[in-house]
Phi, psi and omega in degrees: 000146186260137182308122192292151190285153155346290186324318188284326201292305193316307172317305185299323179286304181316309183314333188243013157262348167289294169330310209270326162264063161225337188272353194232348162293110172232141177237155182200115157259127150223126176298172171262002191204177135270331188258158114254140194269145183303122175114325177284117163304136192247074176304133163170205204232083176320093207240110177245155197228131176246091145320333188283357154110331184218154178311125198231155160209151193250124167221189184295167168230074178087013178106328181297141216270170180300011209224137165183156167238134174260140181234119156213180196286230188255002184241032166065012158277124173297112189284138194251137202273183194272146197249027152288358184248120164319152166284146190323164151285158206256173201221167170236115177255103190304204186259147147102334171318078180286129207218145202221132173216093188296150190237148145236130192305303177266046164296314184262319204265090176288129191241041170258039085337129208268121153163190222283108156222169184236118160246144195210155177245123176249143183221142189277144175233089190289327168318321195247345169088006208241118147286125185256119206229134198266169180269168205271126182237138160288125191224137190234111201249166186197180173245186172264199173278074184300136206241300193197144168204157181222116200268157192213082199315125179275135201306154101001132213008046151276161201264342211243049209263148180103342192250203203222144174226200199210112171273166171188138148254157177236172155215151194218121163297124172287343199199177172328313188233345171286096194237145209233168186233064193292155179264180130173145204231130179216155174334111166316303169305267157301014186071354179310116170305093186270295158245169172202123180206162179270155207244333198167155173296161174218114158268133181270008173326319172204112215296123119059123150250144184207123183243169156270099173276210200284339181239024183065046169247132175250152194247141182226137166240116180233143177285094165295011212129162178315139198035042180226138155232176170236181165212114178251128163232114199238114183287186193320314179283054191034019201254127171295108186292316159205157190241161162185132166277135177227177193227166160273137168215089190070216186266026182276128167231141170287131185247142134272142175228167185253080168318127184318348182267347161097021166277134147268144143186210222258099156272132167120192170063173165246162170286167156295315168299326173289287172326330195262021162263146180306161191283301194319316184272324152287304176281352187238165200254164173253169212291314219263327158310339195296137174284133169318170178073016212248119168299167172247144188243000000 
């Protein structure tokens, strides 16, 4: 019988190591929504399972990173992603080993248009020369509801001090009854989107307050529920600087208020901690507080 050449063999070993990890290799994407309001990272979770019997590891390739995506719109053009982002860091997945990675989609891939795109993830496994590609999910981007908006002069010594920027609240349904109360804030000039995030669930029971202080920074107050707010304060970069939930009590209600000097801040209300205190330790005084001289009964 004649000897099979090398080459074949070397083949014949890849095909059926190829084989034996695409059965054993599972990739999985799942988002965290389906809906996004246009502009809002588009978050979720990459799950791989290693099944193959060995120790596997994903790194570059030829420079290309071991993690990528097709992204495409609603007609079915393919979107090409921004070279501005590093490639994943690369990982060892043992055998038998599951592994969770969080992605944001339009980190690379721009998606701020409102209508239909389809994303799916491939991730290369370079020992074997083999892509693995996850099912294809549907994501449907809109815009919200706009509420309030403002351009707002960036403060002395900030690096961007002089020019001007645009704060706005929106509100967005996650679902049929879950309605969300979003930020977002981008360049006065060129429309540039710097964040767009949610502040907090929103009852439209009662609309939104919002202030500015002395250093551009807004201060926002929302109902999230019965007797429940947030108070939010988000500087000049959009970043929330402090959050605190407060409640209404009977007719103490929480306010902003605005000092001539141009400080704001959170009047009225109760705390969380104060609500999670007993009625009996709020309204009643213990026996050993009593002012002296007082009879015993």
């Amino acid at each position: 019988m004649r000897r099979v050449p090398a080459i074949a063999l070397l083949l014949l070993f890849g095909l059926l190591l190829s084989g034996t990890a695409s059965a054993q290799i599972i990739v999985d994407l799942k988002l965290d929504r389906t809906l996004y309001l246009a502009d809002e990272p588009i978050t979720g979770e990459l799950s791989i399972v290693n099944r193959a019997g060995q120790d596997l590891i994903f790194g570059d390739a030829d420079g290309l990173s071991w993690l990528d995506f097709t992204v495409t719109d609603g007609r079915g053009n393919l979107i090409t992603p921004s070279r501005d982002e590093l490639n994943e860091r690369p990982i060892v997945l043992s055998a038998g080993q599951s592994y969770k990675h969080k992605v944001t989609i339009n980190r690379r891939y721009s998606m701020s248009s409102v209508g239909t795109y389809r994303v799916k993830a491939s991730v290369t496994f370079p020992q074997i020369n083999r892509v693995f590609q996850t099912r294809t999910i549907t994501v449907q981007v809109t815009q919200g509801q706009p509420m309030w908006s403002q351009i707002i002069g960036v403060p002395k010594g900030h690096p961007d001090a002089g020019t001007y920027r645009e704060y706005a609240l929106m509100t967005y349904y996650h679902g049929a009854r879950s309605k969300a109360l979003y930020f977002r804030l981008k360049q006065s000039d060129s429309g540039y989107v710097y964040r767009t995030y949610p502040i907090g669930d929103y009852m439209s029971l009662r609309p939104p307050a919002h202030a500015i202080d002395s250093q551009n920074q807004l201060h926002v107050l929302h109902m999230t529920g019965p007797q429940a707010y947030k108070y939010t304060v988000i500087n000049i970069d959009g970043e929330p600087v402090h959050q605190q939930k407060i409640f209404e009590k009977g007719t103490n209600r929480p306010e902003l208020k605005t000092t001539s000097h141009g400080d704001v801040s959170l009047v009225g209300g109760i705390t969380a901690d104060e609500v999670k205190s007993p009625y009996e330790q709020a309204e009643f005084h213990r026996l050993s507080e009593r002012p002296p001289g007082l009879p015993n009964y």
